[in-house]
C-alpha positions as CSV (number, residue, x, y, z in Angstrom):
1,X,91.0,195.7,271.5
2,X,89.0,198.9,271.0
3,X,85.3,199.1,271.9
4,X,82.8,201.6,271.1
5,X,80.5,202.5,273.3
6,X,77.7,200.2,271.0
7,X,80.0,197.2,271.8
8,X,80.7,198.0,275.5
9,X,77.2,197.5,276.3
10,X,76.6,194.8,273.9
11,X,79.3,192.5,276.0
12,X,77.4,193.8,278.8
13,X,73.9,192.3,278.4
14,X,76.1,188.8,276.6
15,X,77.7,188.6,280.2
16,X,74.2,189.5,281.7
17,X,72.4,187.5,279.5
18,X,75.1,184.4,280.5
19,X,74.7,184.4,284.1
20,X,71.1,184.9,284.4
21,X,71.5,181.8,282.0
22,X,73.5,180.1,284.5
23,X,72.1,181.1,287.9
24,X,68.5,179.8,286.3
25,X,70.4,176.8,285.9
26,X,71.8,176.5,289.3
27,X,68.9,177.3,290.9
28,X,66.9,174.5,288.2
29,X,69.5,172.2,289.6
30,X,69.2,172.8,293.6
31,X,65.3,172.9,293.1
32,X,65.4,169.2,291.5
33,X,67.7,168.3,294.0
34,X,66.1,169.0,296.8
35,X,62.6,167.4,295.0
36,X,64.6,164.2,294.8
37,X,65.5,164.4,298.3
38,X,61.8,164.9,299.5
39,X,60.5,162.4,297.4
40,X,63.0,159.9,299.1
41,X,62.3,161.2,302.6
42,X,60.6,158.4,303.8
43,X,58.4,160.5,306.6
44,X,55.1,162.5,304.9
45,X,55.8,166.0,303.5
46,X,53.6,168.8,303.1
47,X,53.3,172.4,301.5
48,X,51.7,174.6,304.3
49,X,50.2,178.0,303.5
50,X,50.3,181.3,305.8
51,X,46.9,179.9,307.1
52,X,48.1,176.8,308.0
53,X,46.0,174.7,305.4
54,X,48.3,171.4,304.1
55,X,47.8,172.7,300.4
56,X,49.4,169.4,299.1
57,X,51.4,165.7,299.8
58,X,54.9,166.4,298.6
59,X,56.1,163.2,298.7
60,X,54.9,159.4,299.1
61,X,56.6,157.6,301.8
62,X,56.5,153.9,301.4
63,X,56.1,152.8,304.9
64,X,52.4,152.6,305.3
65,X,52.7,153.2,309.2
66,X,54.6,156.7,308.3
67,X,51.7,158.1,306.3
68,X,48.8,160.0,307.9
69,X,45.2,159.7,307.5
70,X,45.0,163.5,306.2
71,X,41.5,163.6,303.8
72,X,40.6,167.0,301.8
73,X,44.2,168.5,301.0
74,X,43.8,172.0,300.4
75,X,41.2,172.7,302.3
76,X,42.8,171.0,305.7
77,X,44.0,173.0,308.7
78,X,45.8,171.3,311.2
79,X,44.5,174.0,313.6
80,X,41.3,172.8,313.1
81,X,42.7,168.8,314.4
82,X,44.5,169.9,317.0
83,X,42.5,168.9,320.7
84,X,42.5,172.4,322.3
85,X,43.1,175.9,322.0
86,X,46.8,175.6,323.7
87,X,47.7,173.4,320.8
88,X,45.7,175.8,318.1
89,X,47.8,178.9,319.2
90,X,51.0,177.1,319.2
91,X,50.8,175.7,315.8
92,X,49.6,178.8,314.7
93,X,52.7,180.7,316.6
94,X,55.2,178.3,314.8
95,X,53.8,178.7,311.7
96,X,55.0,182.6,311.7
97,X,57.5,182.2,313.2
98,X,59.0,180.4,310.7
99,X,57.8,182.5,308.0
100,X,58.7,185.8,309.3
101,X,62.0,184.9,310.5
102,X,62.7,182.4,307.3
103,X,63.8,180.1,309.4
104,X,62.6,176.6,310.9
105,X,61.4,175.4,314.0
106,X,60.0,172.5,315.6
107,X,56.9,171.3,318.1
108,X,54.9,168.5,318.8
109,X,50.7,168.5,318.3
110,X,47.7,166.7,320.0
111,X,45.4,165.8,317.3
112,X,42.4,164.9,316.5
113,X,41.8,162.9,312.9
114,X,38.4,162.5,311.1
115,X,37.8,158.7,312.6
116,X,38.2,160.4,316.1
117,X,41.3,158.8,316.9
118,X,44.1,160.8,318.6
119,X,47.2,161.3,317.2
120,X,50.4,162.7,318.6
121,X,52.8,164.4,315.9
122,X,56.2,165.6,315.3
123,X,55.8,169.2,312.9
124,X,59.2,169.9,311.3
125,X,58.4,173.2,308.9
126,X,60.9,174.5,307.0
127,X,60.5,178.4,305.2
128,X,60.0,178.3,301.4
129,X,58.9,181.5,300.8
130,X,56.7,184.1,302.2
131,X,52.9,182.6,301.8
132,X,54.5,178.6,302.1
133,X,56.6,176.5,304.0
134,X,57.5,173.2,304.0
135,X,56.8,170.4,306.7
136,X,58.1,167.1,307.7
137,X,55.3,165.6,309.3
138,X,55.8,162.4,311.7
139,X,53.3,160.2,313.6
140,X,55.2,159.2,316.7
141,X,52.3,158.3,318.8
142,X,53.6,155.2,320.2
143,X,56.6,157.1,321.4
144,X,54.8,160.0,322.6
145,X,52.7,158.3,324.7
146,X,55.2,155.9,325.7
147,X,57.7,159.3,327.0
148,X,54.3,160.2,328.9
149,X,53.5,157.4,330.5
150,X,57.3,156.9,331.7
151,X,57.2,160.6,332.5
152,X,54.3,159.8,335.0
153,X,55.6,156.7,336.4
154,X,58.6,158.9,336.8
155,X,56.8,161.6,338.8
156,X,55.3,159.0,340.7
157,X,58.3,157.1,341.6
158,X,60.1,160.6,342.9
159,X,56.6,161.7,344.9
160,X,56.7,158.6,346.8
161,X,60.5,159.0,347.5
162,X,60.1,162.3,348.2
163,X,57.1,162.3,350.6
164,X,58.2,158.8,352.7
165,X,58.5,159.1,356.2
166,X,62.0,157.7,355.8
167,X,65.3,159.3,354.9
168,X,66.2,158.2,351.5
169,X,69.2,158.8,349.3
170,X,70.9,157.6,346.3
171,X,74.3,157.5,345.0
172,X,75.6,157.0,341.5
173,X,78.5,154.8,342.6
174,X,79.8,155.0,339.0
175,X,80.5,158.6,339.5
176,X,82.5,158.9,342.2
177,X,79.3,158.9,345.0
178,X,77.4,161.9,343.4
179,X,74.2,162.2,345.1
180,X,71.1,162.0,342.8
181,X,68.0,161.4,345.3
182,X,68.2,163.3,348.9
183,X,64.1,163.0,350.0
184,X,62.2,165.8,352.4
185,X,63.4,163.3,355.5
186,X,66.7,163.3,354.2
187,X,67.0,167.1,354.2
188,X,64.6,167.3,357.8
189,X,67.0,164.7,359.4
190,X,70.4,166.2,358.3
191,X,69.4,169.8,358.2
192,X,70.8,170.1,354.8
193,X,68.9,171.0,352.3
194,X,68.3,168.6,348.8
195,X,69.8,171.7,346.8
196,X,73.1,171.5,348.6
197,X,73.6,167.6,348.4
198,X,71.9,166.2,344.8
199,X,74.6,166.8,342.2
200,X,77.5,166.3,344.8
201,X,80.3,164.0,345.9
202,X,79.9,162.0,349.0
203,X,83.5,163.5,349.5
204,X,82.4,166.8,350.0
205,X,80.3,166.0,353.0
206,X,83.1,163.8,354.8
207,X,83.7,166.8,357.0
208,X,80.4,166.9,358.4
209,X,80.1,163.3,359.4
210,X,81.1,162.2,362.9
211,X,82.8,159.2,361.8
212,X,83.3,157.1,358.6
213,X,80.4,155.0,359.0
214,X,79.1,155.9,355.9
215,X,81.3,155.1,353.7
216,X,82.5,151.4,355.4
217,X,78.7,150.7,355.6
218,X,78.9,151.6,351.0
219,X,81.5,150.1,350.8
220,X,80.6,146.8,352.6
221,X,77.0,146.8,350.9
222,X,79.2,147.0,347.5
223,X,81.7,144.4,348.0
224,X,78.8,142.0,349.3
225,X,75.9,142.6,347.1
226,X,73.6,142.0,349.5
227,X,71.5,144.3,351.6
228,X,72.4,145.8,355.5
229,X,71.1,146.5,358.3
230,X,72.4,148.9,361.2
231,X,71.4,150.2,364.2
232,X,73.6,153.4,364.8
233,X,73.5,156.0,367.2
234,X,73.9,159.2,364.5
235,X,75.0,163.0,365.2
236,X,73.7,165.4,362.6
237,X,75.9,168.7,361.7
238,X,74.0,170.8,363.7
239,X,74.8,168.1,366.4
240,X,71.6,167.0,366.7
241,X,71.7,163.2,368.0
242,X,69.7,160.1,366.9
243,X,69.0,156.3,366.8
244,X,68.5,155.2,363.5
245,X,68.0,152.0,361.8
246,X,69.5,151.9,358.7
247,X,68.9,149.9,355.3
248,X,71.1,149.6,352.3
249,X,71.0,147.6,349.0
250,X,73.3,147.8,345.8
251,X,71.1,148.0,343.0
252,X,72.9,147.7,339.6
253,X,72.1,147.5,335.9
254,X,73.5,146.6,332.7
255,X,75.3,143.7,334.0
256,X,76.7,145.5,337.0
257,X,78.3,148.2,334.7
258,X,76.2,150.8,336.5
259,X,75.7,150.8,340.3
260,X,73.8,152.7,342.8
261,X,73.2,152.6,346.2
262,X,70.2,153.4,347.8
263,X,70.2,153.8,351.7
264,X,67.1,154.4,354.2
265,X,67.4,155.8,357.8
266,X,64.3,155.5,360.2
267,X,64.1,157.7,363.4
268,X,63.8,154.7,366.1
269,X,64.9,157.4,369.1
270,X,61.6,157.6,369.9
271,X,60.5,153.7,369.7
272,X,63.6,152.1,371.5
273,X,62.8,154.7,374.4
274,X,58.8,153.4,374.3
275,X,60.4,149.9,374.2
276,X,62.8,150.0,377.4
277,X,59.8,152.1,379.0
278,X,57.8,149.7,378.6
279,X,59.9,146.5,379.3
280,X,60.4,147.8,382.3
281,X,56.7,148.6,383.2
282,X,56.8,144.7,382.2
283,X,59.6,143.8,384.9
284,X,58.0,145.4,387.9
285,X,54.3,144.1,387.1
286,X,56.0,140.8,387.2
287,X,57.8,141.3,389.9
288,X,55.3,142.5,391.8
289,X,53.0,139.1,390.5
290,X,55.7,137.1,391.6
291,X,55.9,138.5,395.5
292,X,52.1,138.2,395.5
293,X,52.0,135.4,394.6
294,X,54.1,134.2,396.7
295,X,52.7,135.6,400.0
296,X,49.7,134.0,398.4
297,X,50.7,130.7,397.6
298,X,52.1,130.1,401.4
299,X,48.6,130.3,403.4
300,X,47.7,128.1,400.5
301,X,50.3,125.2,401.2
302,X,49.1,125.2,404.8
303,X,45.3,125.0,403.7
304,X,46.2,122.2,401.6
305,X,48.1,120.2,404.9
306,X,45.7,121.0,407.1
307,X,43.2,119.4,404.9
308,X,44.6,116.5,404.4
309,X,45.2,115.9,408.4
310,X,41.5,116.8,409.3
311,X,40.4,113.3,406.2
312,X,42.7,111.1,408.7
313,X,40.8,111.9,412.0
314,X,37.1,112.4,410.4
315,X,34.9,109.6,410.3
316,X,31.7,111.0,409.1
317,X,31.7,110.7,405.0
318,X,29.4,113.7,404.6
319,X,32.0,116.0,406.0
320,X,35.2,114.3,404.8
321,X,33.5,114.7,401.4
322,X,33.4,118.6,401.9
323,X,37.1,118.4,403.0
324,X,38.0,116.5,399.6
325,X,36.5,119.2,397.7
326,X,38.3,121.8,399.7
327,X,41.4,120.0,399.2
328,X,40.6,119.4,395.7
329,X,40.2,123.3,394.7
330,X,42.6,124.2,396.9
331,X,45.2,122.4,395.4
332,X,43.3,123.9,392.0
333,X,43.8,127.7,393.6
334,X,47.7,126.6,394.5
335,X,48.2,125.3,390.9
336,X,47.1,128.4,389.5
337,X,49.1,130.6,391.9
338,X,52.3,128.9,390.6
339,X,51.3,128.8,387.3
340,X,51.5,133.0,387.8
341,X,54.7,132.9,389.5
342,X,56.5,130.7,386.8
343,X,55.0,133.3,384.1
344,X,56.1,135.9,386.2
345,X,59.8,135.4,386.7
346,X,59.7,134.1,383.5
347,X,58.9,137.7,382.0
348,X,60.8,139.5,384.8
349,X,63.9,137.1,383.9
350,X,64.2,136.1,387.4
351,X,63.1,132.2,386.8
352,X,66.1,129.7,387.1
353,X,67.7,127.7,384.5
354,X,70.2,126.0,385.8
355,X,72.0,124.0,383.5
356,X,73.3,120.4,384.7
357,X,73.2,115.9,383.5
358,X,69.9,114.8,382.7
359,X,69.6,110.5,382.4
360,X,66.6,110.8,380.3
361,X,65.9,107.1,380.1
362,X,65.9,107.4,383.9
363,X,63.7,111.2,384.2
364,X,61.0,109.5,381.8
365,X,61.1,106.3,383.7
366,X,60.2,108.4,387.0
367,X,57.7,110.5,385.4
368,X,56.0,107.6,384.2
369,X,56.1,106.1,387.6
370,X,54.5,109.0,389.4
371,X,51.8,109.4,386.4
372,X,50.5,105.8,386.9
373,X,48.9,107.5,390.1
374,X,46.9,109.4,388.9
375,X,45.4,107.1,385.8
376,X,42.2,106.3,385.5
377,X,41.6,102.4,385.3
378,X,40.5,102.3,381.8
379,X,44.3,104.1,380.7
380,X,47.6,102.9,380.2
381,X,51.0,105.0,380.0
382,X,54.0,103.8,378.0
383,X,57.5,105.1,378.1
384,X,59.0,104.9,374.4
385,X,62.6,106.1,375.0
386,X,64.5,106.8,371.7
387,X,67.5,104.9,372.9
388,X,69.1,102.5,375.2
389,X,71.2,105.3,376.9
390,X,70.8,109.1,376.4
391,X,72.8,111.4,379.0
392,X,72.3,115.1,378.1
393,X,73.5,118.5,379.0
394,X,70.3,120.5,379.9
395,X,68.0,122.4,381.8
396,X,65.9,119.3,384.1
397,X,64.1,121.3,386.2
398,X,62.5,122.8,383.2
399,X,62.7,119.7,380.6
400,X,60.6,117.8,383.8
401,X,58.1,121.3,383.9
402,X,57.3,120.7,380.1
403,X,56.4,117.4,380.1
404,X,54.4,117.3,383.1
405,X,52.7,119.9,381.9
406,X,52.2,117.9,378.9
407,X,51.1,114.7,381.0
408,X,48.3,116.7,383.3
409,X,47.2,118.2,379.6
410,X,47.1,114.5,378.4
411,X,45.4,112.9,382.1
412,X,42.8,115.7,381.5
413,X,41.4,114.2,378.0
414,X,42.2,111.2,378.1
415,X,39.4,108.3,379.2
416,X,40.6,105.8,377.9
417,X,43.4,104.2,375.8
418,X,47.0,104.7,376.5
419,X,49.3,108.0,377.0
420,X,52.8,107.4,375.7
421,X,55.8,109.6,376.9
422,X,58.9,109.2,374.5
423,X,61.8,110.8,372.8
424,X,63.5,110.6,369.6
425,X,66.5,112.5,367.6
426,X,64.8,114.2,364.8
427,X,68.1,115.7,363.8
428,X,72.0,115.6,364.7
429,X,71.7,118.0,366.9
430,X,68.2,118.0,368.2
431,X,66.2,116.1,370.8
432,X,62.1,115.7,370.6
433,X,60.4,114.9,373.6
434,X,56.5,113.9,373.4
435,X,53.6,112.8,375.1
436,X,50.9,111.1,372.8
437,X,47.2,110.4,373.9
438,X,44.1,108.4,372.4
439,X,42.2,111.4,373.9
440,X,39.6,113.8,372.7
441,X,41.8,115.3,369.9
442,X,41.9,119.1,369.0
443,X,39.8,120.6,365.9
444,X,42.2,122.1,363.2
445,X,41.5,125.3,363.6
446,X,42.3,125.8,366.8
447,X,45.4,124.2,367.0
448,X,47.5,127.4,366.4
449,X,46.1,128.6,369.4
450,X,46.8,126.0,372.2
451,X,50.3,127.6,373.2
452,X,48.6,131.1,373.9
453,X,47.7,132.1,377.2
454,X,44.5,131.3,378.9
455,X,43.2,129.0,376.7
456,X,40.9,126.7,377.2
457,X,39.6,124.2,374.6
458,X,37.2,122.7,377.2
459,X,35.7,124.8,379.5
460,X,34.7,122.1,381.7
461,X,38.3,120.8,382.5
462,X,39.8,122.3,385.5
463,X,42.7,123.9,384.6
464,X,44.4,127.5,384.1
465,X,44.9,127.9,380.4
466,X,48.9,128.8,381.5
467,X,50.2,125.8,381.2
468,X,51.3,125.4,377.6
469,X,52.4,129.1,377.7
470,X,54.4,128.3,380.0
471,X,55.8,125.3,377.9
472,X,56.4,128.1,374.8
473,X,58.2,130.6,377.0
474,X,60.5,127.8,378.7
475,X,61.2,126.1,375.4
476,X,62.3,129.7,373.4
477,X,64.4,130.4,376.6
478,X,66.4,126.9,376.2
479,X,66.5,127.5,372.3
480,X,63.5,124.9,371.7
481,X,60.4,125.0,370.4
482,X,57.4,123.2,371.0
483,X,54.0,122.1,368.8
484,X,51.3,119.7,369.1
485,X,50.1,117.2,366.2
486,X,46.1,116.4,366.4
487,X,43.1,114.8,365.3
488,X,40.0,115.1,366.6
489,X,38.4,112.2,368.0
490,X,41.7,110.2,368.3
491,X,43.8,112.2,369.7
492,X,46.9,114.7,370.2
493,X,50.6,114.5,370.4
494,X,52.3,117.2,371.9
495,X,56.2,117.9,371.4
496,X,59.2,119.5,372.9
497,X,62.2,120.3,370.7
498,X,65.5,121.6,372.2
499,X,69.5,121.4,371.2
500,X,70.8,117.9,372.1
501,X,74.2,118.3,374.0
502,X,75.3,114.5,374.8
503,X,77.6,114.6,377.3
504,X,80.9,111.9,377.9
505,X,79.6,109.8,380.1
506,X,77.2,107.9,377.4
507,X,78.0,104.4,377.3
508,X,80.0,102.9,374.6
């Protein structure tokens, strides 16, 4: 077909004339499109201008918590809500951004809305053209402040770890032992610094250890579940040696699916050198107590026998009165002195406990006997044994120190009434010794104190204040414990627990 030059150009501006026709179109369509999509975008919308005023509400979300409390469209700047300059010069920043670039971008605003309240926001804007652009506006102040306040705690959490005075680490057991947490103790200990060891295996550093303590110590803390102690002599990389004291625990999460382990190490060198330094200090101060006391206690004995001689040949009751009282607080001094020696070797560890048959029936029985000697008229003493036969293995020396102990305590308060001196099986595999008075009782409150040293509930009863020490320190030695039961005004029990080991001769 042959055109003129007329009908060239005519087809020209049909085809012209046809597309522009059809690109309007396409472009009609993509406009509506994307209306539909905003207006179903269930987050506010908003046409911004180059200044950053929200000119108008492009769409109307139907969640009520999704729409924001913006009055005056078109003459509204978000720079003008936002809380500080910072905030002002990044919106602002953005906002170009986007619009020189024709692009998008995204950022997060501190506001400040007309009823004062502040808002945290999500800014999504989008470029429209060059004086607009569009942005998907979101009020995620619940989250925001939420992230924050976990992002503190957070920061809290790793200060704490990170300044403690004990070496702390973490491992992500899930990942093959990859260290997460290696504290400022950790890295002074080791003399490895927290950059070489978070983010890596435990494998890596199994050259460097001295044994494979580590890993056992994991790997027992794992299988268990529950938490470990160790005392471990340690040996750094740069060789470096210590005594540490270490703690670990499995803590896991989601049901066990995730598992770490977090392990502590204090520095005890220095403390378990005090210690034996001062144990020791403790040995030869008793020691030395217990020779003095000794040379001491001798010169004693013969004042006391010489004493009791010159009351036999003196007639005149003036001066055998002065020789009772000489006796008397002589045999007070002697008390006292032995009292010292018993807590003496005690603490050295150089008191005897010799282990051997005790007829308890029979002990309690004689102790009874010899106790009647020194009760006053108006008292009784009972023996209340807990059964017809009783033949232990024990300490007696030191089971017959406790209760007379118990019986001078119970002589001393008690004027009248009756003292009773018993046993019973509390348990299996226990024995309880007592003593019981009707005596002056002990107040409540000072109950918990009895057992310590030098106490004295009445300071004008002779006696040392030792005595029920004494009775603590002998009863923890021989696995026992002792207590007392009271009430004031009718009087005290006091008790004497230790393992009961029967022996084969009991009686059928």
């Amino acid at each position: 077909m042959h055109l003129t030059l007329f009908g060239e150009i005519q087809l020209f501006l049909l085809i012209a004339a046809t597309s522009a026709s059809f690109l309007y179109w396409i472009n009609y369509k993509y406009k509506s499109l994307n209306r539909q999509i905003i207006r179903a975008i269930d987050i506010p919308v908003y046409l911004l201008n180059r200044q950053g005023f929200v000119v108008k509400l492009l769409n109307t979300p139907t969640e009520k918590a999704n729409r924001l409390p913006f009055q005056n469209l078109g003459t509204l700047n978000i720079k003008d809500l936002v809380t500080d300059a910072d905030e002002c010069r990044k919106y602002m920043t953005s906002l170009l951004r986007v619009l020189n670039t024709r692009t998008s971008d995204s950022l997060t605003l501190k506001i400040r809305i007309e009823s004062g309240e502040k808002l945290y926001i999500a800014v999504r804007m989008v470029y429209l053209n060059r004086n607009y652009v569009i942005a998907f506006i979101r009020d995620i102040t619940e989250d925001e402040v939420q992230r924050r306040e976990n992002e503190k705690y957070r920061f809290f959490l790793e200060s704490i770890l990170e300044n403690l005075p004990i070496a702390t680490t973490v491992k992500d057991k899930n990942d093959e032992g990859r260290y997460l947490i290696w504290n400022k103790k950790a890295a002074e200990m080791m003399e490895v610094p927290a950059e070489d060891i978070v983010g890596h295996y435990e494998e890596e550093f199994k050259p460097l250890m001295q044994d494979n303590f580590i890993q056992e110590t994991d790997k027992e803390v794992e299988e268990s579940e529950i938490p470990q102690s160790y005392i471990k002599h340690f040996v750094n990389p740069k060789g470096r040696e210590y005594i540490l004291s270490f703690h670990k625990t499995l803590v896991s999460y989601n049901k066990g699916k995730e598992r770490w382990i977090v392990s502590s190490a204090l520095d005890i060198t220095e403390l378990l050198a005090a210690k034996e330094k001062a144990e020791e200090a403790n040995r030869l101060k008793s020691a030395f107590l217990a020779n003095m006391s000794h040379e001491i206690r001798t010169p004693l004995n013969a004042i006391v026998g010489f004493s009791s001689i010159l009351s036999d040949y003196i007639q005149d009751e003036d001066t055998k009165e002065y020789i009772h009282i000489i006796e008397e607080n002589t045999q007070l001094l002697l008390q006292l002195i032995n009292d010292i020696l018993d807590l003496s070797r005690i603490e050295a560890g150089i008191l005897e406990f010799t282990e051997g048959d005790m007829d308890v029936n029979k002990t309690l029985d004689e102790m009874q006997t010899m106790a009647k000697l020194k009760l006053p008229s108006e008292v009784s003493i009972r023996l209340l044994p807990g059964a017809d036969y009783c033949i232990i293995h024990t300490v007696p020396k030191r089971v017959r120190q406790v209760l007379n102990n118990y019986l001078s305590n119970a002589l001393k308060h008690t004027e009248e009434g009756f003292i009773d001196i018993g046993y019973h099986l509390p348990q299996e595999d226990r024995i309880r010794f007592f003593v019981r008075d009707t005596g002056c009782g002990i107040p409540p409150e000072k109950q918990k104190d009895v057992f310590e040293r030098f106490v004295k509930l009445n300071s004008f009863k002779q006696g040392t204040g030792l005595g029920l020490s004494i009775c603590t320190m002998i009863a923890e030695k021989m696995n026992g414990k002792v207590g007392v039961s009271s009430i004031p005004g009718k009087g005290s029990e006091f008790w004497f627990e230790i393992p009961y080991q029967p022996t084969g001769s009991q009686p059928a």
